[in-house]
Structures are given as structure tokens and as C-alpha cells.
N, C-alpha and C positions, 0 to 999 in steps of 0.2 A: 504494500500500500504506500501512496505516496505520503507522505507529511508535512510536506510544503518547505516551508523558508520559513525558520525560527528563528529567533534570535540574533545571534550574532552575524550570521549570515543573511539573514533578513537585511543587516547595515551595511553589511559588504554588498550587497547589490544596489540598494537604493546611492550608497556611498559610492562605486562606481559610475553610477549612472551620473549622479552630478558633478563627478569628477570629469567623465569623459563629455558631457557638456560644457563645462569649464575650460576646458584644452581646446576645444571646437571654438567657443565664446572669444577668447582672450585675444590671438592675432587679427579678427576678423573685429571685433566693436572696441575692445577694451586698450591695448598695445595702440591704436591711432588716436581714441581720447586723450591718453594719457602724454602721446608726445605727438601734437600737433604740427610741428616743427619739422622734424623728421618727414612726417608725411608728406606736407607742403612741397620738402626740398624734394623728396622721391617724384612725387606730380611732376612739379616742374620738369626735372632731366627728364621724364619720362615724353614730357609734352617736344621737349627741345629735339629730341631723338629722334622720334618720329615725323618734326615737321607739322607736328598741329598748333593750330589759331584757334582758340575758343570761341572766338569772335566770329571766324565763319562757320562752323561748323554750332552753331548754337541755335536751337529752331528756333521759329517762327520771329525771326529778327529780335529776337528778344537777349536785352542783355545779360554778360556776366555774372550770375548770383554774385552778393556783395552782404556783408554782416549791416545786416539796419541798424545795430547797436552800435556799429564801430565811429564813436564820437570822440571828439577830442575831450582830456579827461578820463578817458576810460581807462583801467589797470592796465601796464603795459601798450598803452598808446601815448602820442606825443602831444 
């Protein structure tokens, strides 16, 4: 008969489970929150290498996204 998942191994699967979430999660949302910077710089050479313009290649004529917050005064702005 089966018995299921008790115990301790009941947490070793749920604990994997969130773990291998967490690994999944981390490169993909969390490692580019944390260093925006990095990112940034990787876009850029990334944009420069291949020859791309955001500008044309941006539908409907529409511009650049741009931070509406980005005011002067603001933490690390000038």
C-alpha cells in the first residue's frame, strides 16, 4: 500500500519544489532588478552589435519608453 509523503519528506518535496522555482526565478526577474546597471550596459552592446535603432524599429511611430519619474531631484539623478 502506498503511504504517501510524510513528514520529513513531505518538506523535501515541497522544499525542492520552491527551491527549483527559485533557480528558475533568480536570472530571469530577480539578478536584473537587482543590478540594473549591468543590464543596461549588456542592452546597449547588445543593440550596438547588431546594428539596431530603437527608434526605427519601434511600432507605431511611437516613442522610446522613458521613466515618467525620472525628475530632477530624484535619488541618483542630477
Amino acid at each position: 500500500m502506498y503511504k504517501g509523503l510524510k513528514g520529513w519528506r513531505y518538506g523535501m518535496v515541497i522544499g525542492g519544489l520552491v527551491g527549483a522555482i527559485g533557480a528558475t526565478i533568480y536570472p530571469v526577474i530577480i539578478h536584473p532588478y537587482l543590478y540594473p546597471d549591468k543590464w543596461k550596459a549588456e542592452s546597449k552592446a547588445i543593440r550596438e552589435a547588431y546594428d539596431i535603432d530603437q527608434e526605427k524599429i519601434q511600432p507605431g511611430n511611437m516613442k522610446v519608453w522613458t521613466d515618467p519619474f525620472d525628475r530632477p531631484g530624484k535619488p541618483g539623478n542630477k
